[in-house]
N, C-alpha and C positions, 0 to 999 in steps of 0.2 A: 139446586136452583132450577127453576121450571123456566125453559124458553119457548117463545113463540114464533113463530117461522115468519113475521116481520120488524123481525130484529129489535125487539122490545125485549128488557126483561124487570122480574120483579120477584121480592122476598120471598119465601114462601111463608103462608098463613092467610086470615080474609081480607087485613090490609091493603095487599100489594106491596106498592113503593112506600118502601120507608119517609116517612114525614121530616126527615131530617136529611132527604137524598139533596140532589142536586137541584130538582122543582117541583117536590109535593106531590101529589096527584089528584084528582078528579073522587068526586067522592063515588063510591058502588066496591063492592066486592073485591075488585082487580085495580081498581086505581094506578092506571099506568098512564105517565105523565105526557102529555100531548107537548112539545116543543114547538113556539113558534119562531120563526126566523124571518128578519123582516129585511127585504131588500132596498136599495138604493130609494126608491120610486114610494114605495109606503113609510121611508123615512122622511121625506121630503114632505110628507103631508101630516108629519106628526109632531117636527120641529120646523120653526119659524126659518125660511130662507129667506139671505139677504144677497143681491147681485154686486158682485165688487166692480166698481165702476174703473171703466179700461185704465190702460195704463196711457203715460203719456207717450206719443209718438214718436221714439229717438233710439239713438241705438246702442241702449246701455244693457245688459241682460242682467232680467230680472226675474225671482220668483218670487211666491208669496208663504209668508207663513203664518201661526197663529202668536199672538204677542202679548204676556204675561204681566207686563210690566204696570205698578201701580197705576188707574187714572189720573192721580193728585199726591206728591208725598203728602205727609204728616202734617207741615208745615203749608202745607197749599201751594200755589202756583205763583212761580216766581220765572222773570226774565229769561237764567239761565237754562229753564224749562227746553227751551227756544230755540231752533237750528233750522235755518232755509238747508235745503239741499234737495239738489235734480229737477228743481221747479226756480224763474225766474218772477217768482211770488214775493221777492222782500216787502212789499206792501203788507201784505195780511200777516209776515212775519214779527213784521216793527211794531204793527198793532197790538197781537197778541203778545208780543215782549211788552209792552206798553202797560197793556189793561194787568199782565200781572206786576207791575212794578207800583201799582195805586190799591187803595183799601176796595174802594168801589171796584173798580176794574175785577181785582181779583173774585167777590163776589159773585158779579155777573158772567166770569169765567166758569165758576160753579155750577150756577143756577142755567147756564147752558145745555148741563151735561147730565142725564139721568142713565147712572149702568145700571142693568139688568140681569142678573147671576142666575142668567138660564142657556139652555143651550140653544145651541144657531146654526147651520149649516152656512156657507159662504159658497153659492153659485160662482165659479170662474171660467163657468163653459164657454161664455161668450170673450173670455179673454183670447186677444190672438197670440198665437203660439211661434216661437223662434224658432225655426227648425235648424240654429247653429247654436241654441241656447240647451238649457235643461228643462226637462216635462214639467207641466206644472198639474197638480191635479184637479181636476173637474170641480170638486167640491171637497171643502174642510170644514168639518164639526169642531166647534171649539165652544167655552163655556159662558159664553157672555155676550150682552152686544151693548149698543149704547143710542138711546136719541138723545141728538142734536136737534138744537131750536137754530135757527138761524130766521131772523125775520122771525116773519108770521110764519114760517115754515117745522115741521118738528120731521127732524130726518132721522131713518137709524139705520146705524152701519154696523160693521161685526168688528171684534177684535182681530181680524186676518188682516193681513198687511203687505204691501208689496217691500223685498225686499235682495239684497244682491242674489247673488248663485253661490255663497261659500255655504261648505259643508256642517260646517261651526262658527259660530261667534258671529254671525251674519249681520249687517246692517241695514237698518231702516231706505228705502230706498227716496222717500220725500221726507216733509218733514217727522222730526223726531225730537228726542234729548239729548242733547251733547253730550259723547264718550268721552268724559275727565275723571279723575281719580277721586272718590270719595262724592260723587254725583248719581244719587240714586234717580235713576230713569222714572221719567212719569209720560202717558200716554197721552196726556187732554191735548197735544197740541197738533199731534198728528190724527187724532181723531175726530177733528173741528175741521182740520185741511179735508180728510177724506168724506166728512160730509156735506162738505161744497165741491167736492170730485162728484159726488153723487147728483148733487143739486143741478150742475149747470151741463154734466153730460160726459164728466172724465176727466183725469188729470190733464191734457192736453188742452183743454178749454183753461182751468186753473194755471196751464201757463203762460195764458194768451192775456191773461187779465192784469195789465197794471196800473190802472186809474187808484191811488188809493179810497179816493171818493168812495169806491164799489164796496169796496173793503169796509171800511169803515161804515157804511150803512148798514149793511149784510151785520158787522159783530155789533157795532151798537144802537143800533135800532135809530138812529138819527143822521143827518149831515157834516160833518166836524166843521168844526170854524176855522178859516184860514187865514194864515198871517203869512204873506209873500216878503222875502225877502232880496235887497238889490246891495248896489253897493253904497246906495245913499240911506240903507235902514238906520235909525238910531242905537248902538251899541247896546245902549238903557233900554231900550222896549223890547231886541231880543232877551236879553237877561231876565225882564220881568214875566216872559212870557214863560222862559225856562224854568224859575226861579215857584211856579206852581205846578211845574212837573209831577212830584213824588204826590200829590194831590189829584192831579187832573191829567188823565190820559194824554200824553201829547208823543208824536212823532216825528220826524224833520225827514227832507228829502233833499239829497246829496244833489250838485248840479255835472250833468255831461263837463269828462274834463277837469273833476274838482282833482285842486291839486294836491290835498293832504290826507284824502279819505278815498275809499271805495267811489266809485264814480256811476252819477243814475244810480241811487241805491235809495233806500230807506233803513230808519237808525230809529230805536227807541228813545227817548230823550229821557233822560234818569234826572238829573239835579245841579242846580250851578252851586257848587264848592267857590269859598271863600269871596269877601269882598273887597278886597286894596286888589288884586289880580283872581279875579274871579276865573274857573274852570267850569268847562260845561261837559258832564258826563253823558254819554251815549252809551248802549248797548248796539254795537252790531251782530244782525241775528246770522250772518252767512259762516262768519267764524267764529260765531256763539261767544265774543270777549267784548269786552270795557272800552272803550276812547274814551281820553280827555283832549281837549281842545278850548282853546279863548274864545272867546266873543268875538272877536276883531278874524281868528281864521275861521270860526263858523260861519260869518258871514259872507266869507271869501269862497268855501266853502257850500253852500247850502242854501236853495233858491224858497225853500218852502218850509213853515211849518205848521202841522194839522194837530186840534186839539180840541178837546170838550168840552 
């Protein structure tokens, strides 16, 4: 074998490098293959960066990783999709519980969400850093990213995700899909939430926000209609209004103080069940399960409900 005093070498014969080596070579006589190596700075400008928008302000430790999990099972986008967590957002959470529990809703859950199976770097330089937490790294290359429409708006965010500090098995740190047995993970929920992280300036602003009003315009492109409820409502008009749930997006909002539900919350409204003693189903999205509830404690219960 013939070498060359910078540290190159090659076959012997007018080849060079074998055509079958590690990179080919240059066509002429010697064909000795030029290596390029591309740093931080030239990668940046050859794959799409996306800046992950801060974390919310509190004092939980958090890092970020790249997150693999389905956008949509098989079956599409369903309720228990759904989990508030580390944001005081149950507004945008009951919605999107909402929109996947109706034909339309689900749809337009869809047609939100365009992924893109290319690669992405995820800028987290600007994230601030816990000096009693674990390092987070600068930036992560992962293979995907996704725009969001929201409004008039089309935003794209990457598949990286803010998430605890465990070594394994690690947890979505806002929203996600609830960890239950035989529940295959789907992304669309938390990557709706992180592209209004991005929109309005950070998870911190997301959870400043609880008008569902806000919400609701932002996912459906409209105002919902509202039906206020006291303790002189007609039993019959909340029922009726329930009663086109599994049809028409609707939510409810729990009153400061309620005494048989979460309190200040919002609830997906799924279906009123039976009529000699009707039951009206909810989804709550904080601990991602079912209530059933009367009419008669709904009402006792719950000062509002928003719906399409």
């Amino acid at each position: 074998m013939a070498f060359r005093n910078d540290e190159r070498s090659r076959f012997p014969g007018p080849l060079g490098t074998s055509p079958v080596g590690i990179g080919g070579r240059y066509p002429g006589p010697l064909g000795f293959h030029i290596p390029m190596v591309m740093g931080p700075k030239v990668m940046a400008t050859m794959v799409k960066t996306l800046k992950m928008p801060p974390p919310a302000a509190d004092s939980k430790t958090k890092t970020a990783h790249e997150v693999t999990y389905n956008l949509f099972n098989e079956s599409g986008p369903v309720p228990g999709d759904v989990q508030q967590t580390g944001l005081a957002n149950c507004s945008m959470a009951s919605i999107l519980a909402a929109l996947a529990h109706t034909k339309s809703g689900r749809k337009r859950l869809q047609g939100m969400i365009t992924e893109h199976p290319i690669a992405v770097v995820t800028d987290l330089s600007a994230v601030p850093t816990d000096p009693n937490g674990p390092s987070i790294a600068k930036t992560i290359l992962s293979k995907r990213y996704f725009t969001v429409t929201l409004g008039e708006t089309a935003i794209e965010v990457s598949d990286v995700f803010y998430t605890d500090d465990a070594d394994r098995n690690w947890s979505l740190t806002y929203m996600r899909s609830p960890y239950r047995p035989n529940h295959t993970d789907a992304l669309w929920s938390s990557v709706i939430e992180k592209a209004y992280a991005v929109q309005v300036g950070g998870y911190t602003e997301v959870d400043k926000e609880t008008n569902p009003a806000i919400f609701w315009k932002m996912l459906m492109g409209s105002d919902p209609k509202h039906f206020p409820i006291d303790e002189t409502t007609d039993l019959s008009d909340i029922s009726a209004v329930v009663k086109a749930a599994p049809r028409v997006t609707t939510i409810a909002t729990s009153r400061e103080g309620a005494p048989d539900v979460l309190t200040w919350h919002g609830f997906a409204v799924l279906r009123l069940r039976g009529l000699e003693d009707p039951i009206i189903e909810l989804y709550e999205p904080m601990m991602a399960t079912t209530i059933k509830i009367s009419p008669k404690k709904f009402r006792s219960n719950f000062t509002d409900i928003f719906h399409a």
